[in-house]
N, C-alpha and C positions, 0 to 999 in steps of 0.2 A: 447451403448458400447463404454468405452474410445478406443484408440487404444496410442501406444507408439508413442514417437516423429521419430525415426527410422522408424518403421511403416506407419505412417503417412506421411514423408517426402519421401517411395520409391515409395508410392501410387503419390504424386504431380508430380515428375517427368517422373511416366509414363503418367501423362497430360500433359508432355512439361514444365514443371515449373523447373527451374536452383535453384538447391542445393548442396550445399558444395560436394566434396569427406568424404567419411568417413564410416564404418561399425563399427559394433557395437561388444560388448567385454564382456564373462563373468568372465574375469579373467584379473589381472593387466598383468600378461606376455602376454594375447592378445594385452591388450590395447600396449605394449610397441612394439607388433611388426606392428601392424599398425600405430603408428607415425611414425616407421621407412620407410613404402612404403611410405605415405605421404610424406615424405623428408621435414619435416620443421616444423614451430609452430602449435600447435592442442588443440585443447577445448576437456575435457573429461567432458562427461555431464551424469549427474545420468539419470536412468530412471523409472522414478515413474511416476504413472497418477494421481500426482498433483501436482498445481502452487508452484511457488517459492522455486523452486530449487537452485538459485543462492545465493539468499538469507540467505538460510541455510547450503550454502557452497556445494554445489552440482553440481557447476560447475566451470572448473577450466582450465587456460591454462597452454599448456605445452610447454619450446619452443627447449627440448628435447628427446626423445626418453625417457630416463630416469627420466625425469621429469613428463612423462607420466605414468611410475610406476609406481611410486611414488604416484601420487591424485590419479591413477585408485584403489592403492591400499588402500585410505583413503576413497573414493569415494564408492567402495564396499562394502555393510555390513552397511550402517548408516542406521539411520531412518530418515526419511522424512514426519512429520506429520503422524506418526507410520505406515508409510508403509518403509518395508526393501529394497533397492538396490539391486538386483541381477545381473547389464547389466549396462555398461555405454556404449555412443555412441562415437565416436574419430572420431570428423570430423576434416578434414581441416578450421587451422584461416582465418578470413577474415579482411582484415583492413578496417574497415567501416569510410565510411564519413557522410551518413546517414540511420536514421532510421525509417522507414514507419511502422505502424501497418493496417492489413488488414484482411478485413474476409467478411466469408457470415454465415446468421444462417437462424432460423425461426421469423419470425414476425406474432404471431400467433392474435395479434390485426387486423393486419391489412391482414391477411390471405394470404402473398406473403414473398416469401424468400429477404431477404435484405443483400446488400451490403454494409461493414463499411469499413471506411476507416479513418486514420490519420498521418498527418506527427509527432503527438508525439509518435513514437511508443515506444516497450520497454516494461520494466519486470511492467513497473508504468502505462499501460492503463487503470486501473480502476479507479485509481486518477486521469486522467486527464478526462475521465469520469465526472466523480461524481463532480469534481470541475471547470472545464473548458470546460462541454457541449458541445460550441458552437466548440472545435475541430474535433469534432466528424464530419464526413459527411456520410450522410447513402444516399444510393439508392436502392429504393423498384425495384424486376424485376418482371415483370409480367412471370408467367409460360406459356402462351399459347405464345408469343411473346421471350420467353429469354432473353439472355441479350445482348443488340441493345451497339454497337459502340459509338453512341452518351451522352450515361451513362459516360463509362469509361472514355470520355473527361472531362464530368463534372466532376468527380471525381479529376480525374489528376489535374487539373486545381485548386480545391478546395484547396490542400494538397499543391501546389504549386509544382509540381516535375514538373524539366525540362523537355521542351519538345522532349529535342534528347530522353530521356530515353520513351515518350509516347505508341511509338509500341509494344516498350517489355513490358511493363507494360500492355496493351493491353492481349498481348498472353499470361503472368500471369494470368489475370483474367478471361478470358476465361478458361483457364487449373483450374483455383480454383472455379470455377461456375459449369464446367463439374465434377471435385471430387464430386462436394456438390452434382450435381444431380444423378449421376452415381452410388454413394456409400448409396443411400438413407441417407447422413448424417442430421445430426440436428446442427453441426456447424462445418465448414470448415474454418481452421485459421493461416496467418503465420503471425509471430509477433517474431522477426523483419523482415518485406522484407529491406533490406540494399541497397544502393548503396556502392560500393565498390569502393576503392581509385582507381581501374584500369577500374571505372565507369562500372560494370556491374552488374544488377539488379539479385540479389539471398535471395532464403529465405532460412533464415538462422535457424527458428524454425519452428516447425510445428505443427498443432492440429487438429484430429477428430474425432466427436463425433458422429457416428452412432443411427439411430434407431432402438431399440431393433426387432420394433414389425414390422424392413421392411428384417432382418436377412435371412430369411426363401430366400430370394431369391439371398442372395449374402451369400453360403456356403466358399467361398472361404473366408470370410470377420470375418467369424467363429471361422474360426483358428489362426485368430489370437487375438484373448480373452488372456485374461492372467488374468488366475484363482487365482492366486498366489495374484492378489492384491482386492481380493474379500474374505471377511469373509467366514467361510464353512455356516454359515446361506443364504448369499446370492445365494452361487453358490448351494445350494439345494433347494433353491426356485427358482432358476430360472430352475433346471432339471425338476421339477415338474409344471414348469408353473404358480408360484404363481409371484403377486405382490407383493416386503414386503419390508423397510424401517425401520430400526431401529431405536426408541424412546427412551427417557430418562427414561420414567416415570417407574412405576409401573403396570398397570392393562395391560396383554394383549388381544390383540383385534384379533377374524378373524369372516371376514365379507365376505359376497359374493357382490361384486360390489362397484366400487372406488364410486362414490355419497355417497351410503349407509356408507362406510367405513370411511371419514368423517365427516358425521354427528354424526356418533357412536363416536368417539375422541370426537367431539366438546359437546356431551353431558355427556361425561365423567369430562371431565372439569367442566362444569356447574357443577356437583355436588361434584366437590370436589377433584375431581382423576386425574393421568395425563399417558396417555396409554402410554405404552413401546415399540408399534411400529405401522405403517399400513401395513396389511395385508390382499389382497383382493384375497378370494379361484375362481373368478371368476363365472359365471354359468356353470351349468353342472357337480359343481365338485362332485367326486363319492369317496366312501370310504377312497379308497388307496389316493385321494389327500388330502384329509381332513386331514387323518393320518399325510402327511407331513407336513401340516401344521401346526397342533398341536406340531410335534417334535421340531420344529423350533421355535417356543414362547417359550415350556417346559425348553428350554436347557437354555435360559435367565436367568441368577440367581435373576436378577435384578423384576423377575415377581412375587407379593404376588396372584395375582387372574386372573383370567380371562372370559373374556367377550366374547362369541359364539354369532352373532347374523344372521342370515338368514332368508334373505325371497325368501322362495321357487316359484321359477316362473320356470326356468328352472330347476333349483337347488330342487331335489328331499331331504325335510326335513328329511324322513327314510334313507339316503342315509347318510346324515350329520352324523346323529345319530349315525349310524354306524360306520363310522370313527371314532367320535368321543370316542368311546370305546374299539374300536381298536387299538388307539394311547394309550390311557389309558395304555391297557395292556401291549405296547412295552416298553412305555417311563417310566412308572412309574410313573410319579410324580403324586403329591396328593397335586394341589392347590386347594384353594377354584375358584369354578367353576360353572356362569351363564348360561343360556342357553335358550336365545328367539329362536324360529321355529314361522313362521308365511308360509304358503301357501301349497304349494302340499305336502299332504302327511304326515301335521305338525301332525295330532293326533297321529297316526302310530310313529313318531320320538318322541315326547312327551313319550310316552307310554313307550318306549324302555330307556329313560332315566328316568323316574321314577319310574322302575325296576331297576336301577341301583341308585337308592336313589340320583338322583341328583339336582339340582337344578333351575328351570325353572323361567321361565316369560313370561308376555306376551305381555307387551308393551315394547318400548326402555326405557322409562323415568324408568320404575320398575327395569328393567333388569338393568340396569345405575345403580342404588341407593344402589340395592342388590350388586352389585361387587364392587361399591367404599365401602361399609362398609364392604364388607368381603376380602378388600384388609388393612383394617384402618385406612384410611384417609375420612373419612365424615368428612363434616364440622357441 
């Protein structure tokens, strides 16, 4: 779960991490009365949970009141990589003399949270990235040890930051290692951390990315979702506890379990077809989930067929079945439709569906072949 930059930035400062003044605006008259408490120049910055906002004009300084208006009011209502503006943030300017990029994420190679860091920071770290690597400095931390004092030098050191500025940058990263662990995040990120002309160390953006599936223990962390930048496909698979990612293709897929789920793609491909999303009902799922599931491919216009494939281990086949006819009924549609059952209880869910004249299989490769041609793309 993304969370907003506002969001994000009141979570660091309750670790002690130094951030701009500023709250957040759904309306340009807000925006114009907060530059006014601010008393002076103000960045009004869109809020959408994606990159490159500046770039597309989505962030903008004001260095009056009324100039705040003004962008807040050009600011609201765009699109941003087809997500709409609802919020912009109105912090206080900073006069920056430099700019740090900094984060922590997962390093799932090497199975230990890592620290990045660089003195190119800015809207352009993936370019510097991808073409000047060696800016880059990472330090691995060990979770049973955390993150030791000695790190944060090398780091400092690496990037070249002064060393009057070492302690605060210290208690910065401490405060952004405590987010990452505390929030169950998957990536804890401020880019730009600044030095400011009046030399004190603030971060001036902010980013985090929560683990879905550690939610359950940070309710507080919940609420603040923001449904609004989530498709209605997504946010009813996620009520229903489904996995699903929207695809380009044609054929849709639901499978019970991410391994199984692409492999099933990848052998759609093989013959021809290109699936229009992944979707995995997980084990155990029981009628009513199965239905959502199904609602949720059906509503795709983009789907000519679709691909059922389940192997029942936990996942009772009769149970499938049954969803699966149950959706039928709600959703209506009438695509051409495969249908592998492989383990408990498959003859029972077989049975049920060819009483309902549908269409069955029994291997993947058959099932695969039969829905790319009855989607019409064989090759």
């Amino acid at each position: 779960m993304k969370l907003h930059e506002y969001q994000a930035k009141t979570i660091f400062a309750e670790h002690g991490i130094a951030i701009p003044r500023g709250r957040v605006a759904d309306t340009k008259e807000q925006a114009r009365d907060i530059a006014k408490e601010l008393g002076g120049r103000v960045v009004v910055k869109a809020q959408v949970l994606v990159g490159g906002r500046g770039k597309a004009g989505g962030v903008k300084v004001a260095d009056t009141p009324a100039a705040a208006l003004k962008h807040a009011g050009e600011i609201l209502g765009m699109q941003i990589k087809d997500l709409p503006v609802r919020k912009v943030l109105v912090d206080e300017a900073a006069a920056i003399k430099t700019e740090i990029y900094f984060g922590i994420t997962n390093d799932r190679s090497a199975r230990k949270p890592v620290m990045i860091a660089s003195a190119s920071g800015g809207i352009d770290i993936e370019e510097v990235a991808a073409q000047t690597p060696e800016k880059i400095i990472r330090e691995h931390v060990d979770p049973f040890l955390g993150l030791r004092d000695y790190q944060l030098r090398h780091i400092a050191s690496m990037i070249d930051l002064p060393r009057e500025h070492w302690a605060a940058f210290a208690k910065i990263a401490h405060g952004l290692y405590n987010v990452y662990k505390n929030t169950d995040a998957t990536l804890a990120e401020i880019n730009p951390l600044v030095i400011t002309e009046a030399n004190q160390l603030v971060a001036l953006d902010g980013k985090l990315v929560v683990d879905d599936n550690a939610l359950y223990k940070h309710p507080e962390l919940e609420t603040l979702r923001d449904s609004d930048e989530e498709t209605p496909a997504e946010t009813e698979a996620r009520i229903h506890g489904l996995s699903y990612v929207a695809l380009d293709g044609e054929i849709g897929c639901m499978v019970n379990g991410a391994g199984l789920a692409m492999a099933t793609m990848d052998i759609i491909q093989l013959y021809g077809g290109r699936p229009a999303n992944f979707l995995d009902v997980g084990g155990g799922a029981g009628a009513e989930k199965v239905a959502a599931a199904l609602r949720i491919i059906l509503r795709d216009s983009k789907v000519k067929a679709l691909l059922i494939n389940i192997f029942g281990g936990i996942t009772r086949c009769d149970e499938v079945a049954r969803g699966v006819l149950t959706a039928l009924e709600t959703v209506g549609a009438r695509l051409p439709m495969v249908v592998r059952l492989v383990g408990t209880n498959e003859e029972e869910g077989r049975k049920l569906l060819a009483d309902a004249h549908m269409l069955t299989a029994t291997s993947l490769a058959d099932a695969a072949q039969k829905v790319v041609a009855a989607a019409g793309g064989a090759r």
